[in-house]
C-alpha positions as CSV (number, residue, x, y, z in Angstrom):
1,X,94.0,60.7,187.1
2,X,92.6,58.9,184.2
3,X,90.2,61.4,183.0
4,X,93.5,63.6,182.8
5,X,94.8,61.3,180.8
6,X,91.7,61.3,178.6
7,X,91.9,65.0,178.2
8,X,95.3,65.2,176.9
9,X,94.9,62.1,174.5
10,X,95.5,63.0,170.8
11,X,95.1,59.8,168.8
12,X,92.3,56.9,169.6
13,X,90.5,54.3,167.5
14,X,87.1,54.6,167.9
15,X,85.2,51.0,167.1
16,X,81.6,50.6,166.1
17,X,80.7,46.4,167.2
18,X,77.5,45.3,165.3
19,X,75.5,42.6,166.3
20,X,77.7,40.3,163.9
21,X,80.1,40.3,165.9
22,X,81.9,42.5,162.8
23,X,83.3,45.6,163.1
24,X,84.5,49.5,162.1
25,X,87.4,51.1,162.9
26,X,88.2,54.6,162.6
27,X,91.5,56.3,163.6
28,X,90.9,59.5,165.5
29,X,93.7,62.2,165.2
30,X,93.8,65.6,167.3
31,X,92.0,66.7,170.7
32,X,88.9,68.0,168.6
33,X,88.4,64.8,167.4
34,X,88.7,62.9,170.2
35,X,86.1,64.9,171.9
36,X,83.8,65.2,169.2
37,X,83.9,60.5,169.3
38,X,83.7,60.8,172.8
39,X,80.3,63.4,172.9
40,X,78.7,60.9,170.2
41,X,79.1,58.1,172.2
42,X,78.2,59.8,175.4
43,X,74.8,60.8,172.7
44,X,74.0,57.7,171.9
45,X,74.1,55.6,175.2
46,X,71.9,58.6,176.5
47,X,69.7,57.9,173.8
48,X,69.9,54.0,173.6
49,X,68.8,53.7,177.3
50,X,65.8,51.5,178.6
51,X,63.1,52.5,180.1
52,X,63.2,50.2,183.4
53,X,60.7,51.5,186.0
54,X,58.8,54.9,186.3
55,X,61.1,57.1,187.2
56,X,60.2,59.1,190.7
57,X,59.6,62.9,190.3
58,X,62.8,63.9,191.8
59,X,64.9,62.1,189.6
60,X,62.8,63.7,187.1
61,X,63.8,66.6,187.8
62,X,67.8,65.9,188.4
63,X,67.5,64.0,184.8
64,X,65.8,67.4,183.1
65,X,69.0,69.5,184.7
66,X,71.1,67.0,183.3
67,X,69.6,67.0,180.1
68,X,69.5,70.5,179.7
69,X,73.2,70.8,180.7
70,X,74.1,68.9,178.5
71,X,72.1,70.8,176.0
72,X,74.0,73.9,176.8
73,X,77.5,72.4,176.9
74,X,76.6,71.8,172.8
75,X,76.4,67.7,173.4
76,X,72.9,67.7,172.5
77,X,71.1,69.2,170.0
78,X,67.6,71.3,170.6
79,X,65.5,68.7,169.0
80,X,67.3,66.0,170.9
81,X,67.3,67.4,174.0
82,X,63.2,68.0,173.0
83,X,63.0,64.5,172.4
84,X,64.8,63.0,175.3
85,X,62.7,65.3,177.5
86,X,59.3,64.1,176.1
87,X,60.9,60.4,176.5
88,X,61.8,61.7,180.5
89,X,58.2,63.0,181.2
90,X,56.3,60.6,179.8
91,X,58.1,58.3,182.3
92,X,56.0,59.9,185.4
């Protein structure tokens, strides 16, 4: 029910919090837009993650169908997807 909701939406704030404790606020208008804050975000917490224990080779591999999903979906870029993937691997 609430990720209906989320596809519907038309207006959001999207908030950047720095370390600060300061802030930036932008006012997202139209579905595009909405998506388009929502991919980024989705982006960067896929990038910002930590690299916690070696990761086994199965969940290698679910993580490289992931990636590569998201890749053809148009979330990531080639050169990110490239990047995450080297970042993935050289977990083994």
């Amino acid at each position: 029910m609430g990720l209906a909701a989320l596809a519907t939406k038309t207006k959001a704030a999207a908030l950047v919090i720095f370390g600060d404790a300061t802030y930036h606020e932008t006012q997202l208008n139209g579905n595009a837009a909405v998506r388009a804050a929502q991919a980024e975000a989705f982006k960067f917490n896929l990038m910002a993650g930590t690299r916690a224990v070696p990761a086994q080779p199965e969940d290698v591999a679910a993580i490289l169908r992931k990636l590569a999903s998201l890749r053809d979906e148009g979330l990531l870029t080639d050169e990110e997807f490239a990047a995450k993937r080297a970042e993935v691997i050289a977990r083994i």
